[in-house]
C-alpha positions as CSV (number, residue, x, y, z in Angstrom):
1,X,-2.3,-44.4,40.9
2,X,0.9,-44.5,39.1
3,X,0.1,-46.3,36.6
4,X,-1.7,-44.1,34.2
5,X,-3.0,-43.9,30.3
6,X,-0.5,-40.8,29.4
7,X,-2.0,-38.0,27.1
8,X,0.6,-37.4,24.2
9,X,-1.3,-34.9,22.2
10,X,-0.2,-31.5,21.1
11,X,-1.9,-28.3,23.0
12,X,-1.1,-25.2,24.1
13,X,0.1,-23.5,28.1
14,X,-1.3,-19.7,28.7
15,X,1.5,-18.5,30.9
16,X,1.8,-14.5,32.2
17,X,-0.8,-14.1,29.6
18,X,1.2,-15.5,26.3
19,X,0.6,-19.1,25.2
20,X,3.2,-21.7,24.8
21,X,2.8,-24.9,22.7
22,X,4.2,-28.1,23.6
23,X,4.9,-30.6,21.2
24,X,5.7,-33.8,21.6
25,X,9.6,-32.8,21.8
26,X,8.8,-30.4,24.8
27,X,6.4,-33.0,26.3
28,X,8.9,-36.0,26.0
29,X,12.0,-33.9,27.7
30,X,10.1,-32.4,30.8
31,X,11.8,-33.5,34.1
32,X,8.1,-33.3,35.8
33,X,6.3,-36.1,33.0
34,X,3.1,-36.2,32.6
35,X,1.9,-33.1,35.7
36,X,2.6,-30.3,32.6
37,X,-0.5,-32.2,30.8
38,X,-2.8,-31.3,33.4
39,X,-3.6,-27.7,32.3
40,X,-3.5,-28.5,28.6
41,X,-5.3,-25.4,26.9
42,X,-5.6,-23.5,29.8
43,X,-4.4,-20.8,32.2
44,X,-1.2,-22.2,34.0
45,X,0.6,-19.1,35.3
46,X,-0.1,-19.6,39.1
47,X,0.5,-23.5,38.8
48,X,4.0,-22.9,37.1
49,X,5.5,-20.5,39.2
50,X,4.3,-22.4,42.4
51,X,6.0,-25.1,41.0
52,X,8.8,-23.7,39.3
53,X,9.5,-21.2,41.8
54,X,13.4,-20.4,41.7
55,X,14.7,-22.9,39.1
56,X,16.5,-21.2,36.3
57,X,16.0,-23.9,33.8
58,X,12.6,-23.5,34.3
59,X,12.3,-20.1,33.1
60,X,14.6,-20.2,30.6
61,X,12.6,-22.8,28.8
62,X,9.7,-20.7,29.5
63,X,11.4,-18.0,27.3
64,X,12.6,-20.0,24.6
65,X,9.1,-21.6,24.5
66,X,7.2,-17.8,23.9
67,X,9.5,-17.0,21.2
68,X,8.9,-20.1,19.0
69,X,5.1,-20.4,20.0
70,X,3.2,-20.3,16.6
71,X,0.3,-18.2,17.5
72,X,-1.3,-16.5,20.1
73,X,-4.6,-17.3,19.1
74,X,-5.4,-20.9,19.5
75,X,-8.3,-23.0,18.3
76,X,-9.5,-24.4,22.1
77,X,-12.3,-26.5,21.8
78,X,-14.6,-26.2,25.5
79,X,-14.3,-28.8,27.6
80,X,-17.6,-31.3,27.3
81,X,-18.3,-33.9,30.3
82,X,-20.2,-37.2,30.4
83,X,-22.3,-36.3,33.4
84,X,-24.8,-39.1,35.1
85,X,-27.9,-37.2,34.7
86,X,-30.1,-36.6,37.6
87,X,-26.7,-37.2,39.7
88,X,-23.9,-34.6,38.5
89,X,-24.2,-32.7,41.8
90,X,-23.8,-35.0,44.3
91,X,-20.2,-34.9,45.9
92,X,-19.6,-32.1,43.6
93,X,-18.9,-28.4,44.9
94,X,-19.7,-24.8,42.4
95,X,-17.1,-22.4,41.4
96,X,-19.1,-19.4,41.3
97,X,-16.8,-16.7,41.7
98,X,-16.9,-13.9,39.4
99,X,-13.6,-12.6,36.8
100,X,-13.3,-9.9,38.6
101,X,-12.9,-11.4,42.3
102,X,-10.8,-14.3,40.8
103,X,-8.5,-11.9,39.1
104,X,-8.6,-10.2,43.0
105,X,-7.8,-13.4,44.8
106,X,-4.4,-14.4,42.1
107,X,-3.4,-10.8,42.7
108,X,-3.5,-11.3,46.7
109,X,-2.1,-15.1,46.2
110,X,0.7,-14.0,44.3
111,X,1.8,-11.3,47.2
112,X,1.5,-13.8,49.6
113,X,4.0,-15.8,47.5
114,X,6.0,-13.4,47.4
115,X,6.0,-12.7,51.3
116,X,6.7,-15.8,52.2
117,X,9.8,-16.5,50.0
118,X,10.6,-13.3,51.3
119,X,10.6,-14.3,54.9
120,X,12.2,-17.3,54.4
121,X,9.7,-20.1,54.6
122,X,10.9,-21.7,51.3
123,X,14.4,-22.2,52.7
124,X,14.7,-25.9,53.8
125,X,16.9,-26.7,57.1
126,X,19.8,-29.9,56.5
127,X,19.5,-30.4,60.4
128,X,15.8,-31.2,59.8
129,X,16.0,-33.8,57.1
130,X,18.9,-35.4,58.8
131,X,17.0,-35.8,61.6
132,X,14.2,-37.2,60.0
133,X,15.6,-39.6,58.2
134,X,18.1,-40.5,61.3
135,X,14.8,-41.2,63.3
136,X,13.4,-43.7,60.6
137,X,16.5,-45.4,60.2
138,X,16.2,-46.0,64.3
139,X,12.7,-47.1,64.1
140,X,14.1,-49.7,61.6
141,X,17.3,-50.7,63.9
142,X,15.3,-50.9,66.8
143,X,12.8,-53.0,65.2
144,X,15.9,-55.2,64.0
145,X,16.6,-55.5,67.2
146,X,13.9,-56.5,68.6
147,X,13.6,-59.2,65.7
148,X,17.3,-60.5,66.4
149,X,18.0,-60.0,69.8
150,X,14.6,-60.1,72.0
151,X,12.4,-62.2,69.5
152,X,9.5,-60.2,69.7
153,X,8.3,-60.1,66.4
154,X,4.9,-58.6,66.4
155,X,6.6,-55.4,68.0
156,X,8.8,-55.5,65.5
157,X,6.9,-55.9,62.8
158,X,4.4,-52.5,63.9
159,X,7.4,-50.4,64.2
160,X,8.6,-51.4,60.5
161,X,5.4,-50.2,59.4
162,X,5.6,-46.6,61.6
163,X,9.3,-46.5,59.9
164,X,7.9,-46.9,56.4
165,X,5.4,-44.6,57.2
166,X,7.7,-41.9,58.7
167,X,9.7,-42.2,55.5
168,X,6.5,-41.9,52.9
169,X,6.8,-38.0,54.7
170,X,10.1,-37.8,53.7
171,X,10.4,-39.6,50.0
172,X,7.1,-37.1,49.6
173,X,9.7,-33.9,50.8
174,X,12.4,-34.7,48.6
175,X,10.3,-35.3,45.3
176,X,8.3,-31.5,46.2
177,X,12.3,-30.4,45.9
178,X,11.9,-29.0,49.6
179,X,15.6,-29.6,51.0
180,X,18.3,-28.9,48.4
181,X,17.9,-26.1,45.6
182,X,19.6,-28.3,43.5
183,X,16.8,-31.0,41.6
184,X,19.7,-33.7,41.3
185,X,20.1,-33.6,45.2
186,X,16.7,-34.1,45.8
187,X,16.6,-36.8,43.5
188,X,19.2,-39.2,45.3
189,X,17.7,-38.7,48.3
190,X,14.1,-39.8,47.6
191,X,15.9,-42.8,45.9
192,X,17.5,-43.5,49.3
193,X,14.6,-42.8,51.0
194,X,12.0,-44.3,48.9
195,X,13.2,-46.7,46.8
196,X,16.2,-48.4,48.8
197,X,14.5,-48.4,52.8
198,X,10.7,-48.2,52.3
199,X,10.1,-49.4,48.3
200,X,8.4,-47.1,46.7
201,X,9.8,-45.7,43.9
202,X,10.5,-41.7,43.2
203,X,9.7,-41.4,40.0
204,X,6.5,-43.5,40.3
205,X,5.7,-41.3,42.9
206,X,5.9,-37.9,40.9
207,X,4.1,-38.9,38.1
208,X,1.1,-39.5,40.5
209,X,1.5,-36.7,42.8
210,X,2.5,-34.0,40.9
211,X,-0.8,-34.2,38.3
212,X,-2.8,-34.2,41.7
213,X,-1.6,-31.4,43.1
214,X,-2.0,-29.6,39.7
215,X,-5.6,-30.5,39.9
216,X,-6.3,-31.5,43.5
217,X,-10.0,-33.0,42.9
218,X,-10.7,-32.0,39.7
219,X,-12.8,-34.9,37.9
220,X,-11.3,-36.3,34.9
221,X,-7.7,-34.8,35.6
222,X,-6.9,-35.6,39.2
223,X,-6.1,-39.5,39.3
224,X,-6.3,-39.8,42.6
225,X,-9.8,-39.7,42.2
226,X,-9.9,-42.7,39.6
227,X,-10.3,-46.1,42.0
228,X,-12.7,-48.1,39.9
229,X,-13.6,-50.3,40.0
230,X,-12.9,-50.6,43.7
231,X,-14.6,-47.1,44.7
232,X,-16.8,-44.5,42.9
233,X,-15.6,-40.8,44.2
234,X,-18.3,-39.5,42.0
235,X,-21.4,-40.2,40.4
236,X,-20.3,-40.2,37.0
237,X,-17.6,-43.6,38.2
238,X,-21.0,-45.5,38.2
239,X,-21.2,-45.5,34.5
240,X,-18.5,-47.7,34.2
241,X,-19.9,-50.4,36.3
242,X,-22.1,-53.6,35.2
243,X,-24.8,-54.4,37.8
244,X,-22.5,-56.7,39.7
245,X,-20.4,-54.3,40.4
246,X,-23.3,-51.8,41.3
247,X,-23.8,-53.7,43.9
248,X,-20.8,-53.9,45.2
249,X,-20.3,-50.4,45.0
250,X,-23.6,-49.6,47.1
251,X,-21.4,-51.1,49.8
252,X,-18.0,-48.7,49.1
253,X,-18.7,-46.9,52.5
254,X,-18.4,-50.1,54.8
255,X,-15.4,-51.5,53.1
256,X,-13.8,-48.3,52.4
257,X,-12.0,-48.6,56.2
258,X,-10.9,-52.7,56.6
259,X,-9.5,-51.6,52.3
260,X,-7.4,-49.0,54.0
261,X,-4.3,-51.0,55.1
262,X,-3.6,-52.5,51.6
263,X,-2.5,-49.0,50.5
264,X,1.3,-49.7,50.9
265,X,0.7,-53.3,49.1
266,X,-0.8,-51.6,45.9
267,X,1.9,-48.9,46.0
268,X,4.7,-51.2,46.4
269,X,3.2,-52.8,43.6
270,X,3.0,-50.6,41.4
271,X,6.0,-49.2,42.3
272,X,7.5,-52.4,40.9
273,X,5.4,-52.2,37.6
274,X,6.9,-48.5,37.6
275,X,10.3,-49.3,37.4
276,X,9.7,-51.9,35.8
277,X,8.9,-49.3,32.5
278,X,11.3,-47.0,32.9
279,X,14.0,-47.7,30.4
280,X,11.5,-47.4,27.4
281,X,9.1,-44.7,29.6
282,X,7.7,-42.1,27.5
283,X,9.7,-39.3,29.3
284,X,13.5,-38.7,28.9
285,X,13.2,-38.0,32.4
286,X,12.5,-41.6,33.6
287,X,14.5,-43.4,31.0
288,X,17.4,-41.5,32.3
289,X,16.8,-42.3,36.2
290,X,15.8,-45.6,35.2
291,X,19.1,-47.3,36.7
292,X,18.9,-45.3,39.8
293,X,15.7,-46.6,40.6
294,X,15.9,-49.8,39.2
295,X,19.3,-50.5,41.9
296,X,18.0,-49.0,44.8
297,X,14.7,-50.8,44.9
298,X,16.1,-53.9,44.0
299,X,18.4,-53.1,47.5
300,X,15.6,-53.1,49.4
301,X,13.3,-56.1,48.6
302,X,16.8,-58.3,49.1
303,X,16.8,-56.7,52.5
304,X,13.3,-57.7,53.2
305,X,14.0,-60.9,52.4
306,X,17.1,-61.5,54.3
307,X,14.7,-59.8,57.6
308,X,12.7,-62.7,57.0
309,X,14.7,-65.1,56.1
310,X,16.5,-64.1,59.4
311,X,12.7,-65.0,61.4
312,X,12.2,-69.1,62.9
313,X,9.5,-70.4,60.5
314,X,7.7,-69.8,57.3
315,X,4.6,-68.7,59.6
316,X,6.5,-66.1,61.6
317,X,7.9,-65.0,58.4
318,X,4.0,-64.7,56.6
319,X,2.9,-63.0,59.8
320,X,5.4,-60.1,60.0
321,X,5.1,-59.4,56.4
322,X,1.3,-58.7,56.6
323,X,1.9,-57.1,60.2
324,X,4.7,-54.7,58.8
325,X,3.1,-53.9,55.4
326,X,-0.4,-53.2,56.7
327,X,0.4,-51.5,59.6
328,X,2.2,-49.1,57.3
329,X,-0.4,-49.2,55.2
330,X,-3.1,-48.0,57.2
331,X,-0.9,-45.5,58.9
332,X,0.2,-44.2,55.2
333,X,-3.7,-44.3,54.5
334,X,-5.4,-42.7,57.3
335,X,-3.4,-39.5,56.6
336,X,-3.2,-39.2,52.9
337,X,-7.0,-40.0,52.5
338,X,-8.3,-38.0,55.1
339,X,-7.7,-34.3,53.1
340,X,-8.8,-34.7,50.1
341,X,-11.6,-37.3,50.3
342,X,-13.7,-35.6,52.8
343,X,-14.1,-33.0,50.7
344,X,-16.2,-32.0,47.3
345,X,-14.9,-32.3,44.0
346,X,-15.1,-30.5,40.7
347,X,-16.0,-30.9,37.2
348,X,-13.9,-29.9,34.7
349,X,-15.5,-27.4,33.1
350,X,-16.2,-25.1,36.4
351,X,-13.5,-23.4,35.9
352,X,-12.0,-23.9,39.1
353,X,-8.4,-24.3,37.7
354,X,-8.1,-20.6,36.8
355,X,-7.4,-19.7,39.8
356,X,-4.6,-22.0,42.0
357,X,-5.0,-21.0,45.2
358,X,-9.4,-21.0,45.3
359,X,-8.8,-24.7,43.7
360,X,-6.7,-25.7,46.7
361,X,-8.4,-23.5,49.5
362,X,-11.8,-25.3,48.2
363,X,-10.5,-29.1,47.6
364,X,-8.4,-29.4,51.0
365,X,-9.4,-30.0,54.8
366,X,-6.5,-29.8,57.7
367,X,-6.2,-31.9,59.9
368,X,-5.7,-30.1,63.9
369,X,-2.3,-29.6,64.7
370,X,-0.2,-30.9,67.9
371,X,3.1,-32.0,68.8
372,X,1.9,-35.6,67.9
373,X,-0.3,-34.8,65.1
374,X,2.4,-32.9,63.5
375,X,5.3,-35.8,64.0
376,X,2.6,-38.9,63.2
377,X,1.3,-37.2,59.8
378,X,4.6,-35.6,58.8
379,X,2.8,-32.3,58.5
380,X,0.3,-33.5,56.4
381,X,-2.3,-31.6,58.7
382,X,-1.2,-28.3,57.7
383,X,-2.4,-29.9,54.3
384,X,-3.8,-26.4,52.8
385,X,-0.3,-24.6,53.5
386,X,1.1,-27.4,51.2
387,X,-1.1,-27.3,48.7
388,X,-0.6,-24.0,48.5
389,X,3.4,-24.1,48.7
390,X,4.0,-27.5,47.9
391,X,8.0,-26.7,47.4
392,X,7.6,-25.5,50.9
393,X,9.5,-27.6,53.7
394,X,7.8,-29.1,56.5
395,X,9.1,-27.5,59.4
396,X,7.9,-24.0,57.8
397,X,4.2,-25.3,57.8
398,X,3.1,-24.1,60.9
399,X,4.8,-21.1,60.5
400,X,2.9,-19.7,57.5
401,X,-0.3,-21.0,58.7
402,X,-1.4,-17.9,60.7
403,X,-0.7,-16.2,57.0
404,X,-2.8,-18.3,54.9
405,X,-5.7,-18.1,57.5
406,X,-5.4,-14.4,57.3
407,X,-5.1,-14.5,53.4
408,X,-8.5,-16.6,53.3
409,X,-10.2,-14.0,56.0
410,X,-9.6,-11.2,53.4
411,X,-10.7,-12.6,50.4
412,X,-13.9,-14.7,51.8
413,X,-12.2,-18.3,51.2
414,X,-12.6,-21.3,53.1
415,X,-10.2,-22.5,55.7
416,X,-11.2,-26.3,56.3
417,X,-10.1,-27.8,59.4
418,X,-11.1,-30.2,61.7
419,X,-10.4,-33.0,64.3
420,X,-9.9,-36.5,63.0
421,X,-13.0,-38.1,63.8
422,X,-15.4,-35.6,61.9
423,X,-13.1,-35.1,58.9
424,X,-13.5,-39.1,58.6
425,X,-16.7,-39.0,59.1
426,X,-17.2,-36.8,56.1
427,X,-15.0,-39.3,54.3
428,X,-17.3,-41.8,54.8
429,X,-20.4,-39.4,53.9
430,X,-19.0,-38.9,50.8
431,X,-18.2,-42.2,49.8
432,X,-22.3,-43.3,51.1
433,X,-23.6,-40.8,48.9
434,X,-22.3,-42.2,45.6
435,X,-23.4,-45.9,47.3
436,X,-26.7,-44.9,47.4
437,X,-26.8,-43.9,43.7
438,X,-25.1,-47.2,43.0
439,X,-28.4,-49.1,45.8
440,X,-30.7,-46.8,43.3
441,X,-29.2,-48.6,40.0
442,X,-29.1,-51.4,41.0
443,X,-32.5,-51.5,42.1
444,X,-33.3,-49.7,38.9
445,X,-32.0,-52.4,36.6
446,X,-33.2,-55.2,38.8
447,X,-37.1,-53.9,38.0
């Protein structure tokens, strides 16, 4: 969800073992917003230079920031969590890997960074994107034309949704910074791609995405885990919930699939709200992109109303909006939910976000690559590889993926992957298990 409550507090960054404190003049100017809150009081070295890796500004703020850090010694209070007792294991995985092994595995992780920039993989191809995009912006012609010329609006309608789709790969790309080396660059192209032909907006986008891959599945600071009162990833959700909603919630796994289209409707929505913000955001960052944004998706809902103003009838026109939004929707939905969903998650205080690449190697499943797999899901099925290298463009996925297998081999880490139907499956398991701890309270408070 974009739309978050934003922590504004004070606290300190451990980074190449020498803390940093950000204030709320640091926290207010960082081009990222809100992902640098994620590991607030803790260990972020791996996470930064993942990240960060080859920007210059980056690092010199880094420097500037160890100099005029107060004290190496902080006061960090331990994390505490508000468990549902009898429940706080369900869904939830164990970190249980020693100092010593953990220190191991960053050692190894960080050589395997440095391979891979080494070899290339980080370099993104021009002839790639512009094919990419080129191919949406056919979808969306071709679906004009069969609109205009033919009249075959249902067809037309489908392949709007596969376009918007095929361009939620790319506005993803360009805000990960995987084409150009320059940020700006990256920037106008996601606004292009996302907020002027499909409607979401970029910077909407970041502040959602960014804190999940800092803390893929990590309860209470992953918010892609936070769908009350719609769904209960965990046990713990349930606590929020009156006994009407328990109720519904013991339910969750059923719904779960005929919810999945109205993805793009909530994003496009809150996209909206987004933008909406942006001139008095919080972050420099956003109050400075505000017009950008603010143009670009304006652009686009004025051409989705002159496509249906262009259709016979008010009925055609209601039908191809639903068709075109959901069908992007659930084609948006099946990918993104599959990966992470299917998985367990992890409290807070396990420790887990020590140590980057176990958190990522332990909260992702692939998806089984193919020619079509790879072109439908926009190489969201090498999902691990981008977890790992999220600056990493897609047409280098594949390519490091016999590295990272080998990398998991040698340190005794999981490698998750799996055809579509089973990793679904688990989806669902995981959503049945917190519904039967909702069927339990419920029953509970009905005695």
């Amino acid at each position: 969800m974009v739309l978050r409550e934003m922590e504004i507090e004070p606290f300190y960054l451990r980074i190449d073992g020498k803390w940093v404190f950000v204030d709320e003049e640091v926290l207010k100017a960082h081009p990222g917003g809100s992902a640098i809150t994620t590991y607030r009081n803790m260990d972020a070295t791996t996470v930064f230079h993942t990240f960060h890796q080859g920007s210059k500004p980056a690092y010199k703020w880094l420097t500037e920031l160890k100099e005029k850090c107060p004290t190496q010694s902080p006061n960090i209070k331990p994390v505490k969590e508000d468990m549902l007792k009898g429940f706080d294991d369900v869904n939830m995985g164990k970190f249980d890997i020693s100092d010593e092994k953990s220190a191991e595995i960053s050692k190894n992780f960080d050589k395997l960074r440095i391979r891979v920039r080494a070899e290339g993989l980080m370099e993104g191809s021009a002839l790639f994107y512009i094919r990419k995009t080129l191919e949406s912006i056919g979808l969306i012609c071709l679906a004009v034309y069969l609109q205009l010329s033919l009249g075959w609006y249902i067809p037309s309608a489908i392949l709007m949704g596969l376009a918007w789709q095929q361009l939620g790969w790319l506005i993803h790309e360009f805000t990960h910074h995987q084409m150009f080396k320059n940020r700006h660059y990256n920037d106008l192209a996601s606004y292009f791609v996302g907020n002027f032909l499909q409607g979401f907006s970029s910077g909407g986008w970041k502040e959602q995405h960014n804190i999940h891959h800092a803390a893929t599945n990590v309860v209470g600071r992953d918010g892609d885990l936070d769908l009350m009162p719609f769904y209960a990833t965990v046990a713990q959700d349930l606590k929020m919930a009156d006994s009407w909603l328990l109720s519904v919630l013991s339910y969750q796994h059923v719904y779960w699939t005929v919810m999945l289209p109205l993805l793009r409707l909530s994003w496009l929505l809150q996209s909206v709200l987004f933008v909406r913000s942006m001139p008095t955001h919080y972050y420099k960052y956003y109050r400075d992109t505000a017009v950008y944004e603010q143009v670009s998706l304006s652009l686009h809902w004025i051409l989705v109303a002159l496509q249906l103003y262009l259709l016979p009838d008010t009925q055609t026109r209601v039908m191809f909006f639903f068709i075109s939004q959901l069908t992007g929707g659930f084609l948006l939905a099946h990918v993104v939910t599959y990966n992470h969903y299917s998985v367990e998650k992890f409290p807070e205080s396990s420790n887990i976000m020590s140590n980057y690449a176990c958190l990522q190697l332990m909260t992702t499943r692939n998806m089984r690559p193919g020619t079509f797999i790879d072109w439908l899901w926009g190489g969201l099925n090498y999902q691990i590889e981008h977890h790992l290298f999220p600056t990493m463009p897609r047409h280098s996925l594949s390519k490091v993926m016999p590295m990272v297998k080998e990398f998991c081999r040698q340190n005794g880490l999981p490698y998750m992957v799996d055809d579509y139907f089973t990793g679904f499956q688990l989806e669902l398991q995981q959503f049945h298990n917190i519904a039967k701890i909702a069927n339990k309270l419920t029953y509970k408070i009905k005695m």
